[in-house]
C-alpha positions as CSV (number, residue, x, y, z in Angstrom):
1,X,2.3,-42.5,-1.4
2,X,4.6,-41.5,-4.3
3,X,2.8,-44.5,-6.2
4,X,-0.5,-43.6,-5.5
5,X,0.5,-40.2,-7.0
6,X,2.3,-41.4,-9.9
7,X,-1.1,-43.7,-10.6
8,X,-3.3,-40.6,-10.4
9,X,-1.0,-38.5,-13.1
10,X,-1.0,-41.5,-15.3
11,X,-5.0,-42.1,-14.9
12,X,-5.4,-38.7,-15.5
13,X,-3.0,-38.6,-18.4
14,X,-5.3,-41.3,-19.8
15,X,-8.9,-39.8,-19.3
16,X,-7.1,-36.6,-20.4
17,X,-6.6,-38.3,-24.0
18,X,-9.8,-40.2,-24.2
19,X,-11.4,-36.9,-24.2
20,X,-9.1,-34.6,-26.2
21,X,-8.6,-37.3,-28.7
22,X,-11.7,-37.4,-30.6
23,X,-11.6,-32.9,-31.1
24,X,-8.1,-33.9,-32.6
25,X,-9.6,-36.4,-34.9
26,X,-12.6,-34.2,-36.0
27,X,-10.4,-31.2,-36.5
28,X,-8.2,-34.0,-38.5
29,X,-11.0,-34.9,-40.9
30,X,-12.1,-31.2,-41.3
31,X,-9.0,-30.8,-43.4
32,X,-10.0,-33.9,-45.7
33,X,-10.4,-33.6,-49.2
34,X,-12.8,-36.5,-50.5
35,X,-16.3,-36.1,-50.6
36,X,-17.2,-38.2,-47.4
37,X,-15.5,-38.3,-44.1
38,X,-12.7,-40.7,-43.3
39,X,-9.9,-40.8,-41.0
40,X,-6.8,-40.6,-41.8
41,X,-7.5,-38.5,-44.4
42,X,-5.9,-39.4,-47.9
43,X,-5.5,-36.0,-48.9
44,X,-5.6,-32.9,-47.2
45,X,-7.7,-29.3,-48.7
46,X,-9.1,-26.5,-47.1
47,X,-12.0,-27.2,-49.3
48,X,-14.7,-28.1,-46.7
49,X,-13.9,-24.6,-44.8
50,X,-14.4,-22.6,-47.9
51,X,-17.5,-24.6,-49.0
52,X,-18.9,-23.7,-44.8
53,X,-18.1,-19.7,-45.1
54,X,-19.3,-19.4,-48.6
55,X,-22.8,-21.3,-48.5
56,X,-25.5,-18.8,-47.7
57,X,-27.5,-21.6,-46.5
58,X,-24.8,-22.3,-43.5
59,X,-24.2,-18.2,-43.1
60,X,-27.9,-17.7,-42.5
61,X,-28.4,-20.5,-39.6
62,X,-25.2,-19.1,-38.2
63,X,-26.2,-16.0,-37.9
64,X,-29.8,-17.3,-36.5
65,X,-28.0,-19.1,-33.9
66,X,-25.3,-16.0,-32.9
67,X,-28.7,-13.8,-33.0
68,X,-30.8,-15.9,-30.8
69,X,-27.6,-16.5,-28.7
70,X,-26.7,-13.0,-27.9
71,X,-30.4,-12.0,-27.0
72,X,-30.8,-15.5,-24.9
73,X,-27.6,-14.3,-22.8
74,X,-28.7,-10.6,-22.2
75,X,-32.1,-11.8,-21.1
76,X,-30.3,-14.9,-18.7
77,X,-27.9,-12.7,-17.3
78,X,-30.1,-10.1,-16.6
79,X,-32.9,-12.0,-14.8
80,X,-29.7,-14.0,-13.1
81,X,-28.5,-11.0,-11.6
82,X,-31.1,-9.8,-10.1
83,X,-32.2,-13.0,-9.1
84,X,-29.0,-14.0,-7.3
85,X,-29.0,-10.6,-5.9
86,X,-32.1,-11.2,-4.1
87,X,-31.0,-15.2,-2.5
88,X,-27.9,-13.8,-1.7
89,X,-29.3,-9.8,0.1
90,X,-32.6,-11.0,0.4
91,X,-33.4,-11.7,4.7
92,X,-36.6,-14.2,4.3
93,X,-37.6,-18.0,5.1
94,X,-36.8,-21.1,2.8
95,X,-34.4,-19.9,0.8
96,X,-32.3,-23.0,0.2
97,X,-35.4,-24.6,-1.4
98,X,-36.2,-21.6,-3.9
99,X,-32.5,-22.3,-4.9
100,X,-33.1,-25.5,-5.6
101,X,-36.5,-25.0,-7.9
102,X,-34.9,-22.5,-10.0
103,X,-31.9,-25.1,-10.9
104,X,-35.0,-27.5,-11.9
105,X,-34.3,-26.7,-15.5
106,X,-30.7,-28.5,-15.1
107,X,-31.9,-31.4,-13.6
108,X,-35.3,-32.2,-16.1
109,X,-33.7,-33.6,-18.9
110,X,-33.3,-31.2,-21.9
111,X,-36.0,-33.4,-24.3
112,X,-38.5,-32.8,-21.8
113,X,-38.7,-29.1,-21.3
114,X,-38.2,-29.3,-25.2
115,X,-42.0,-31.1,-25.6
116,X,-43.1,-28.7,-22.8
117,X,-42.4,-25.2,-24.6
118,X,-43.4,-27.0,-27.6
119,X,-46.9,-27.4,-26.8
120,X,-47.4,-24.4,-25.4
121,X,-45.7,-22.4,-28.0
122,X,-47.9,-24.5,-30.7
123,X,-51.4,-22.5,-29.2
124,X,-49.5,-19.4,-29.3
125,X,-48.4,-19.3,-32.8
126,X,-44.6,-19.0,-31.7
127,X,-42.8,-22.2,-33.6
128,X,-40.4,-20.0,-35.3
129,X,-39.8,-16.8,-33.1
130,X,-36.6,-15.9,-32.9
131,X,-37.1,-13.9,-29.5
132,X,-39.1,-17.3,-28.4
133,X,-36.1,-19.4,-29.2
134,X,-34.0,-17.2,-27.4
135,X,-36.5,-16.7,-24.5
136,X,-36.4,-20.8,-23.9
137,X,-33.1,-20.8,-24.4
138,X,-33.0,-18.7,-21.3
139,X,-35.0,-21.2,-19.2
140,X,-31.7,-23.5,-19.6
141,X,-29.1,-20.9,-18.7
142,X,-30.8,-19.2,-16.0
143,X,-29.7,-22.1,-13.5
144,X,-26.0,-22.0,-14.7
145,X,-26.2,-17.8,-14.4
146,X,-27.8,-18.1,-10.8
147,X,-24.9,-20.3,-9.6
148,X,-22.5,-18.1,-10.9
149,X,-23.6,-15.1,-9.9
150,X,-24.3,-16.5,-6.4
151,X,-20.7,-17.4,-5.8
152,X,-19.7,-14.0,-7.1
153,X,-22.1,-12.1,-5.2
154,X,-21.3,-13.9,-1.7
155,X,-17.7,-11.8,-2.4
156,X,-19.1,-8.5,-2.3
157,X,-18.6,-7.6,1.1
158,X,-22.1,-6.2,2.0
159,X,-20.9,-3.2,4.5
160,X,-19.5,-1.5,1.5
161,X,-22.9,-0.9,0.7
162,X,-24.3,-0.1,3.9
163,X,-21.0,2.3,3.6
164,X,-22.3,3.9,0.9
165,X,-26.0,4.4,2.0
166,X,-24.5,6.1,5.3
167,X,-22.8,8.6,2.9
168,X,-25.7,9.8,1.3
169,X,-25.9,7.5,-1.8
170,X,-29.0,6.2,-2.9
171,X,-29.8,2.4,-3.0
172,X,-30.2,2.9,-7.2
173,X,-26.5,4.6,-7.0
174,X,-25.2,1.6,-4.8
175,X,-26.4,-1.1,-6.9
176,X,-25.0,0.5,-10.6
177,X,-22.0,2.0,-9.4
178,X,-20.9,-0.2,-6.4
179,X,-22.8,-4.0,-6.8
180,X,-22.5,-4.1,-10.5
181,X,-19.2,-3.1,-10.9
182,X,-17.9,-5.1,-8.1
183,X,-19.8,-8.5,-9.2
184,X,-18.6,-7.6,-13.2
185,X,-16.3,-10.3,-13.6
186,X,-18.9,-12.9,-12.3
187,X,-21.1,-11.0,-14.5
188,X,-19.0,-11.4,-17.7
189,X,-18.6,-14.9,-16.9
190,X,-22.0,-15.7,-16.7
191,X,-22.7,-14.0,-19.9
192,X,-20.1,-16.0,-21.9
193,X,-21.1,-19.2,-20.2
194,X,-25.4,-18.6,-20.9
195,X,-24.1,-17.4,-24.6
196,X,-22.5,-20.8,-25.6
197,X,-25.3,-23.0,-23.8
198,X,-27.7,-21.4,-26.3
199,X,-25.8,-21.4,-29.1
200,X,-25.3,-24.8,-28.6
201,X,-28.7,-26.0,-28.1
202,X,-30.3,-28.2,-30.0
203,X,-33.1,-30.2,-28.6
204,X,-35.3,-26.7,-27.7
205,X,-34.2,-25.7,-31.1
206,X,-35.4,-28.4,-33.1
207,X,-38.5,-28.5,-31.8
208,X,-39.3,-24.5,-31.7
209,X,-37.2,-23.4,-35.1
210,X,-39.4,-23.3,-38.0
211,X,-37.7,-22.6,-41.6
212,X,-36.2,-19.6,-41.6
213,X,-35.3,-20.1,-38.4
214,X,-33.0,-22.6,-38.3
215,X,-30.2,-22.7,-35.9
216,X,-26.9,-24.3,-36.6
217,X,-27.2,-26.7,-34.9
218,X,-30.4,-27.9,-36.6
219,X,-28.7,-27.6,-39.5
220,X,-25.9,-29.8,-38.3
221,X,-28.4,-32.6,-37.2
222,X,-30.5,-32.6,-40.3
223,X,-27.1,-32.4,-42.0
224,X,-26.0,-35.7,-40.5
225,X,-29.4,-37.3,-40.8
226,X,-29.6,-36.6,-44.7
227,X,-26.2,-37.2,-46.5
228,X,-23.6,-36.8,-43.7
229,X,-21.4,-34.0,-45.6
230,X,-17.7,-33.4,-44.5
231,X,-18.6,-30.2,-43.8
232,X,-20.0,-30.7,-40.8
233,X,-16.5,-32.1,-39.7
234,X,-14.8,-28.4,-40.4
235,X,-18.3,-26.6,-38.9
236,X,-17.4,-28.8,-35.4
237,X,-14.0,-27.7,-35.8
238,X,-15.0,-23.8,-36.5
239,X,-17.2,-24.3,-33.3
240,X,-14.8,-25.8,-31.1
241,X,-12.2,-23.1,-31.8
242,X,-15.2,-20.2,-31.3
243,X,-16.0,-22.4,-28.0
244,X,-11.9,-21.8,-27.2
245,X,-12.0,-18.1,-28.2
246,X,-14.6,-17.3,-25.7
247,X,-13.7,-19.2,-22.8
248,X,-10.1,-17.2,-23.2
249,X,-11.6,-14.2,-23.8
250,X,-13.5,-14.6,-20.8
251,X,-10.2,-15.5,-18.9
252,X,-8.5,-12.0,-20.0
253,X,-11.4,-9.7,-19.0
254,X,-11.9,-11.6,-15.8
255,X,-8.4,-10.8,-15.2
256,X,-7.9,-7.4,-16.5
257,X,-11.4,-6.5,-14.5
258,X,-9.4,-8.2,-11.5
C-alpha cells in the first residue's frame, strides 16, 4: 500500500514538472537579451518587456482583447445566470438533455464554430465588431458559466426563498437580494473564469477580427508566423502572471464573500 502511494506522489511529482517546466522556460527566455529566442539565455535584459509595454501596436490589441473580454464576460455571466437559474428552479420535462445542448459549444471543436460565425457574420457586415467578437466569444463561455453556476445554485437552499415570499417579499426582491447575493461567489467565479476564455481566444478571433481589431492573441499568432520576435516570449510571460493574478484574486473574493 505504502508503495503504491509512494509511486502515485512520485508520478505525480513527474506530470507535475512536465507541465510547469515549459512556463519556467518561457518566463526564462522572456528575460533574454539577443534578438531571437534561445534557451539558456546568454545574457539576460528586461529589454523585451520594455519593448511589449511601450509599442503602441502591442498596447492597442491589448486593450482590444481586455475590451472584448470584459463585455464577453458580462454578457456570459449574465445569460449563465439566469440560465442556470432556470435548470436548476425550473419544474419541466427533459431537462437533462437541454443541459447537455447548451454545453454543445465545449464539445464542437473551437475551428468549427470559428467557420460557422464566420459565414454568417460575412452577410452581415460584422468581420470586425468588437461587440460581435465579444458576443461569440460568449457562445464559448456560456457552457463553462452554466456548469458553474449550476453547482452553485444547487447550494442555495430553495425554502429560504419560499421563506421570503411567505413574508411578504416579492419574487423581484427574492432574486436581487437573496438568490444573487447568496450564489455571488459562484457568480464571481464564473465571471473570472468566462473573462480569461475570451481573452484567450484565438481561433473565433482570427477569423472575425478585422484590422483595427486585432486581439492579442492574433497578434501573437501573426507574430510567430512572420519573424518569431522574443517578445512574444515576455507577452506569454505577462499573460501567464495576469492568468495567476486572476485565478487568486478570484480565490480571496470567493473567500472574503464566504
Amino acid at each position: 500500500m505504502l508503495n503504491r502511494i509512494k509511486f502515485a506522489n512520485i508520478l505525480t511529482t513527474i506530470l507535475c514538472v512536465v507541465l510547469i517546466a515549459p512556463i519556467v522556460i518561457v518566463v526564462i527566455v522572456s528575460f533574454g537579451k539577443s534578438s531571437y529566442m534561445v534557451f539558456p539565455p546568454t545574457s539576460f535584459s528586461s529589454k523585451w518587456y520594455e519593448d511589449f509595454f511601450t509599442s503602441s501596436e502591442w498596447m492597442n490589441s491589448l486593450l482590444i482583447s481586455l475590451a472584448i473580454a470584459l463585455v464577453s464576460s458580462l454578457i456570459s455571466t449574465t445569460l449563465g445566470f439566469f440560465g442556470a437559474y432556470s435548470l436548476v428552479r425550473g419544474k419541466y420535462r427533459n431537462k437533462k438533455l437541454l443541459i447537455s445542448f447548451c454545453l454543445l459549444p465545449l464539445i464542437i471543436p473551437s475551428i468549427i464554430t470559428a467557420v460557422a460565425l464566420y459565414f454568417v457574420s460575412v452577410p452581415l457586415d460584422l468581420v470586425g465588431s468588437k461587440i460581435w467578437i465579444a458576443i461569440c466569444h460568449a457562445t464559448l463561455s456560456i457552457p463553462v458559466v452554466l456548469l458553474i453556476l449550476v453547482s452553485s445554485l444547487q447550494g442555495v437552499d430553495e425554502s429560504v426563498e419560499r421563506a421570503a415570499q411567505s413574508l411578504g417579499a416579492s419574487k423581484f426582491y427574492t432574486f436581487t437580494r437573496i438568490v444573487i447575493p447568496l450564489a455571488a461567489p459562484g457568480i464571481i467565479s464564473a465571471a473570472f473564469f468566462s473573462f480569461l476564455i475570451s481573452f484567450d481566444e484565438l481561433l473565433i478571433s482570427l477569423f472575425l477580427s478585422g484590422v483595427d481589431t486585432e486581439t492579442l492573441p492574433v497578434r501573437i499568432w501573426n507574430s510567430l508566423l512572420m519573424d518569431m520576435e522574443p517578445v512574444i516570449a515576455a507577452i506569454s510571460s505577462f499573460l501567464i502572471l495576469l492568468t495567476i493574478s486572476l485565478l487568486l484574486l478570484e480565490l480571496i473574493v470567493r473567500k472574503f464573500k464566504a
